[in-house]
Structure formats: structure tokens, C-alpha cells
C-alpha positions as CSV (number, residue, x, y, z in Angstrom):
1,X,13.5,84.2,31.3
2,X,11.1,86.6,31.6
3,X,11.0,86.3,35.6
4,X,14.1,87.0,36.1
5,X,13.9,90.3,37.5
6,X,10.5,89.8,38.5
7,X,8.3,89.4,41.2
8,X,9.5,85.7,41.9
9,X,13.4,86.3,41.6
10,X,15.1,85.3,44.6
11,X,16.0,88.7,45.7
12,X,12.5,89.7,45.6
13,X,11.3,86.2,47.4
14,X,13.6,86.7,49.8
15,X,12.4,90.1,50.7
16,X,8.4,90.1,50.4
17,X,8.4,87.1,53.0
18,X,11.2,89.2,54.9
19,X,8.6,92.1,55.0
20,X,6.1,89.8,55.5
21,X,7.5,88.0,58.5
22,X,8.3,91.6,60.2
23,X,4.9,93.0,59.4
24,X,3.3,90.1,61.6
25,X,5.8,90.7,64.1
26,X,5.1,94.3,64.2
27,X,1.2,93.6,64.1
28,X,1.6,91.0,66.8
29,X,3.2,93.3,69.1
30,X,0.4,96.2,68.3
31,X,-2.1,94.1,69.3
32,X,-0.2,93.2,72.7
33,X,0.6,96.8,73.5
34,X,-3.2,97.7,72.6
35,X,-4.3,96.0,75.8
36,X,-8.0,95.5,74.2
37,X,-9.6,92.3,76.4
38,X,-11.3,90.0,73.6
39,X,-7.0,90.5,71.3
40,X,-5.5,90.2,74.9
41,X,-7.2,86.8,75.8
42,X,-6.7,85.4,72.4
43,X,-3.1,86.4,72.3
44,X,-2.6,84.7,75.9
45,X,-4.5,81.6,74.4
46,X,-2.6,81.4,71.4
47,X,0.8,83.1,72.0
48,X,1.2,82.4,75.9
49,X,5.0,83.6,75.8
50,X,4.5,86.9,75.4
51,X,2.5,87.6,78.2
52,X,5.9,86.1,80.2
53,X,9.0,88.1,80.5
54,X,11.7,85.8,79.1
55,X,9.3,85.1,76.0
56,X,8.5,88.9,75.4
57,X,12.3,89.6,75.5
58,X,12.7,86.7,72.8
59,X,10.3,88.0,70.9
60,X,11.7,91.6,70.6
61,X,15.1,90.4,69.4
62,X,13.6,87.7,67.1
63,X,11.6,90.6,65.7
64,X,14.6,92.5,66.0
65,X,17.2,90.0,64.1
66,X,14.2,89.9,61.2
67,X,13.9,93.6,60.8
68,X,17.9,93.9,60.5
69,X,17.6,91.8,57.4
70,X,15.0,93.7,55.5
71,X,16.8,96.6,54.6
72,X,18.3,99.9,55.1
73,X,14.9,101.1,57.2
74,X,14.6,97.9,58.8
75,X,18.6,98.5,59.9
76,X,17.2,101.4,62.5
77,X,14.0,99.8,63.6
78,X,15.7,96.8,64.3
79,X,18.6,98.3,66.1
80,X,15.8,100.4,68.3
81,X,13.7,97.0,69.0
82,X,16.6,95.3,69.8
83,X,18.1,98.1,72.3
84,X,14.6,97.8,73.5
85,X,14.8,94.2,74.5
86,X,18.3,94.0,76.4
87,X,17.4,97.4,78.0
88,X,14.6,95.7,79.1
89,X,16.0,92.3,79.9
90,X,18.3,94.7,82.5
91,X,15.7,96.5,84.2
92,X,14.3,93.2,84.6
93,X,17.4,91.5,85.7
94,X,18.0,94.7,88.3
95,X,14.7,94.2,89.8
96,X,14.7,90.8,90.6
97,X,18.2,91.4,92.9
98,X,16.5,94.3,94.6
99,X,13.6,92.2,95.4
100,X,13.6,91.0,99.4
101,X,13.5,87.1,100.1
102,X,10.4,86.0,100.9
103,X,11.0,83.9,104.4
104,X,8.0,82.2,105.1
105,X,7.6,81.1,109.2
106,X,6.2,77.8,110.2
107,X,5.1,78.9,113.8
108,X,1.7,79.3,113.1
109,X,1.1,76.0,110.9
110,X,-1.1,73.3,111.7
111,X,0.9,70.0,112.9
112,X,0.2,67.4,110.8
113,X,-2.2,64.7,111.1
């Protein structure tokens, strides 16, 4: 009885590993945007997808969705990283149609033996 509007209520559960979850995000992303070489090759070792496009994107509105859900602060923040990521998902869409085919000539290849 005497836990019930403590530390290990639900409510309170629910939000420390909320906060928790978002803090590692946040950290995660820190360290990726820190560009230091020994964080950079362990995060490429350990969390490949965010040195791609499509995973970074997933990981911004993943951090995104978490940070809606911890709160009144965490409303903004998340709103922000998550304008963040389809702005970015855009660009990145955008580029790639402006991008010219590569044709690639076989004139000048060896014939085959």
C-alpha cells in the first residue's frame, strides 16, 4: 500500500523507462552527430542503420514517436525530430529524381574469353 504513489506505480514505471528509452535515443544520436572516429566506428559496428539513410530516417521518427509519449516537453521535441525526419526523407526523395542515369557503354570492354 505504501507504493502506491511511489516510485514503482505504473504511472511512474511507465515514465522513467519512457525517459529512459528517449535519453538513449537522444545520446545515440549525439554521439552520431559528434563525428568523433573511435564513437563513429563503434556506432557503424554496432548500429549499421544509422550510418544508412532509410535507417537514420527510422530512427528519427522512432525517437520521435517515443518522445511524443513522455510528456508535455517531449510533445515539442518530438514534433521537431519528427518534422526533422520527413523533411529529411523529402530532400532525400528530391535528390534521387534529380540525379542523372548512369548509362554505362560496353564499347570499350574486353570480349570474353
Amino acid at each position: 500500500a505504501s507504493l502506491r504513489g511511489g516510485l514503482l506505480s505504473g504511472l511512474a514505471l511507465h515514465r522513467l523507462l519512457t525517459s529512459a528509452w528517449v535519453s538513449g535515443f537522444g545520446g545515440m544520436l549525439l554521439m552520431r552527430e559528434l563525428s568523433i572516429p573511435p564513437v563513429r566506428r563503434w556506432l557503424n559496428q554496432h548500429f549499421h542503420f544509422l550510418s544508412t539513410t532509410s535507417g537514420s530516417t527510422a530512427f528519427l521518427m522512432c525517437a520521435a514517436t517515443m518522445a511524443l509519449a513522455s510528456g508535455p516537453v517531449g510533445v515539442v521535441a518530438g514534433a521537431a525530430t519528427l518534422a526533422n525526419a520527413w523533411y529529411g526523407a523529402y530532400l532525400r526523395r528530391l535528390r534521387r529524381r534529380r540525379r542523372p542515369a548512369v548509362v554505362v557503354s560496353t564499347h570499350n570492354l574486353p570480349a570474353p574469353s
